[in-house]
LUMMARVEX-43748 format. One line per field, with one value per atom (N, C-alpha, C): residue number from 1; atom name; x, y, z. Coordinates in nm, 3 decimals, always signed. Example, Ala and Ser with C-alpha at 12.3 -4.5 7.8 and 13.67 -1.06 7.14 Angstrom:
BEGIN
resi <- (1; 1; 1; 2; 2; 2)
name <- (N; CA; C; N; CA; C)
u <- (+1.319; +1.230; +1.320; +1.285; +1.367; +1.290)
v <- (-0.569; -0.450; -0.330; -0.225; -0.106; +0.003)
w <- (+0.780; +0.780; +0.780; +0.708; +0.714; +0.787)
***
This chain:
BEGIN
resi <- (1; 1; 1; 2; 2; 2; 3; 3; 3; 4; 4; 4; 5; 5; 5; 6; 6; 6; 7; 7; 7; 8; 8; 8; 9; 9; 9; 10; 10; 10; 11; 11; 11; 12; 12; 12; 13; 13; 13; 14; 14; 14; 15; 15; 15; 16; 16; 16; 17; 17; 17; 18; 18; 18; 19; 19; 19; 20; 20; 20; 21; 21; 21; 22; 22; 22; 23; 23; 23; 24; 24; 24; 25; 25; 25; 26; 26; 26; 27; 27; 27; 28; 28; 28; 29; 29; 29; 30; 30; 30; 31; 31; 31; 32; 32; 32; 33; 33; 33; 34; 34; 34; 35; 35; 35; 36; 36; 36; 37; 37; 37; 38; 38; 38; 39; 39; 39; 40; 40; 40; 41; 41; 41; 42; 42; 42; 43; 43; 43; 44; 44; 44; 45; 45; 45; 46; 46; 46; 47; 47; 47; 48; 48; 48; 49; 49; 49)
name <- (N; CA; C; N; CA; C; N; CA; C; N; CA; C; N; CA; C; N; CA; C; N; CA; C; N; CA; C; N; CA; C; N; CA; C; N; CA; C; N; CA; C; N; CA; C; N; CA; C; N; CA; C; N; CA; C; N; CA; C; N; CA; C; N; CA; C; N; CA; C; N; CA; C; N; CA; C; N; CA; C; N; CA; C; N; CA; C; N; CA; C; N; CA; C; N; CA; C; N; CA; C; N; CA; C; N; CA; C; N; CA; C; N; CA; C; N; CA; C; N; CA; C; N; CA; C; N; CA; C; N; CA; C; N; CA; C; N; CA; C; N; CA; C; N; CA; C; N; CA; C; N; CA; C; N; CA; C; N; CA; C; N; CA; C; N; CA; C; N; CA; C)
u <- (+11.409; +11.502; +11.566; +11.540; +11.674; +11.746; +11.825; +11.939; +11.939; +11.959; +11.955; +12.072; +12.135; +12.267; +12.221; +12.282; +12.265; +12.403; +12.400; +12.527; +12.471; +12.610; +12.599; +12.724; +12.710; +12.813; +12.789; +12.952; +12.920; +12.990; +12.908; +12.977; +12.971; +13.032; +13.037; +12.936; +12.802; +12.690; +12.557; +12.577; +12.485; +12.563; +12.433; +12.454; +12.369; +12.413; +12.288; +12.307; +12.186; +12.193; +12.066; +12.086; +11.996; +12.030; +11.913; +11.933; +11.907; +11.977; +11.956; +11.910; +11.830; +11.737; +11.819; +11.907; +11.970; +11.853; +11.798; +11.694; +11.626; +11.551; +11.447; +11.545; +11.685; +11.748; +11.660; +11.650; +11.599; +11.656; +11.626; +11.705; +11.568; +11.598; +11.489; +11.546; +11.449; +11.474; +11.564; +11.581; +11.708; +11.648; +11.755; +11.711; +11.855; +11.883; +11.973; +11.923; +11.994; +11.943; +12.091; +12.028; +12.148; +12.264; +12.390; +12.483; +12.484; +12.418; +12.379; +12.382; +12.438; +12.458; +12.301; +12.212; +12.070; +12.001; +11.991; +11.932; +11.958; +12.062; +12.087; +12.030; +12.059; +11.961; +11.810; +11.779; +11.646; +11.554; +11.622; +11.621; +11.659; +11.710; +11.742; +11.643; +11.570; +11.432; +11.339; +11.319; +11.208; +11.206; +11.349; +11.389; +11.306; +11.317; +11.301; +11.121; +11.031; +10.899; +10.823)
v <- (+9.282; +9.242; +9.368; +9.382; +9.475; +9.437; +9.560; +9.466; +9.556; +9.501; +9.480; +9.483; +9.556; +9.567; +9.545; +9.407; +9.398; +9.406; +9.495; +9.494; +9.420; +9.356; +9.303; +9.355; +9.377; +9.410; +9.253; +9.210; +9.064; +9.091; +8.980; +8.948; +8.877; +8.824; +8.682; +8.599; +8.685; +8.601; +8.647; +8.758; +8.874; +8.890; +8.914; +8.947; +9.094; +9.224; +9.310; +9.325; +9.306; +9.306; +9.440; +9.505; +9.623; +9.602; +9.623; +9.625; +9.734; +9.758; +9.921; +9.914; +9.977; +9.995; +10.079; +10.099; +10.205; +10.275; +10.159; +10.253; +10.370; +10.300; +10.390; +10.464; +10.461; +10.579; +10.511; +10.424; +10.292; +10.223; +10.246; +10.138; +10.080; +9.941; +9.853; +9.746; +9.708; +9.534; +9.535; +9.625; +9.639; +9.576; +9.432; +9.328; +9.298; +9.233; +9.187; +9.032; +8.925; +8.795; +8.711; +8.627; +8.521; +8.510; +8.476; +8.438; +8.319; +8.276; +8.167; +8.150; +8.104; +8.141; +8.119; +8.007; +7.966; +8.071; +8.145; +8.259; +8.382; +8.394; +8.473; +8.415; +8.305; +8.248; +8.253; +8.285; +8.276; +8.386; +8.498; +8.670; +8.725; +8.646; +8.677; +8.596; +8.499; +8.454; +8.505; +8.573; +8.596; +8.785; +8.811; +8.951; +8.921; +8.810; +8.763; +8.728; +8.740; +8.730; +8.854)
w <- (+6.859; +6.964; +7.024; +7.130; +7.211; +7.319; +7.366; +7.428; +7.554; +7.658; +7.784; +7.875; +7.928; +8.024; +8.153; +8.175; +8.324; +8.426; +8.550; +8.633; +8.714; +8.788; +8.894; +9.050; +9.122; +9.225; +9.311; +9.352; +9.375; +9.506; +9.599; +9.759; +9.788; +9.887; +9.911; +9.935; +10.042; +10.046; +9.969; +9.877; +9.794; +9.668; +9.564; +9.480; +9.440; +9.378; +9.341; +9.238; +9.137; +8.975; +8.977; +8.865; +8.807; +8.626; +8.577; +8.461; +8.383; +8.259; +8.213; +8.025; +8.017; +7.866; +7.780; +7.716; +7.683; +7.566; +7.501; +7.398; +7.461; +7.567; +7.644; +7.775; +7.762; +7.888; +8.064; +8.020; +8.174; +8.265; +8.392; +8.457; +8.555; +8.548; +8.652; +8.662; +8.717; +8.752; +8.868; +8.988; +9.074; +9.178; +9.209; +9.317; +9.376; +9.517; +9.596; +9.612; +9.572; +9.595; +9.655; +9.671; +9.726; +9.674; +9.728; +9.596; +9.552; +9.449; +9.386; +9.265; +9.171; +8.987; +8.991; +9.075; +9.002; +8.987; +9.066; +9.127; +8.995; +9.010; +8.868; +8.770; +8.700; +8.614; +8.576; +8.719; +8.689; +8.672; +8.745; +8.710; +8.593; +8.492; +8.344; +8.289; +8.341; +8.254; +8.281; +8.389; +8.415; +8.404; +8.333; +8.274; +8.101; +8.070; +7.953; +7.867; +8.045; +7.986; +7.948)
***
């Protein structure tokens, strides 16, 4: 198992999440999506395959 830091900077009609590897000194996964909790949801499962 490792662990995964995800930020988010939030706006009213945007959200931008990036996520960071601290094992491996990483950052990816950097997307701007709707502001929508689903939306987030579904970028942490699909962080998850």
């Amino acid at each position: 198992m490792s662990i995964i830091y995800v930020g988010m900077d939030v706006h009213k009609d945007s959200y931008s999440l990036c996520c960071f590897n601290p094992s491996k000194n990483q950052y990816f996964g950097e997307v701007t999506i709707p502001a929508d909790y689903k939306r987030v949801v579904k970028y942490l499962h699909k962080l998850n395959e």
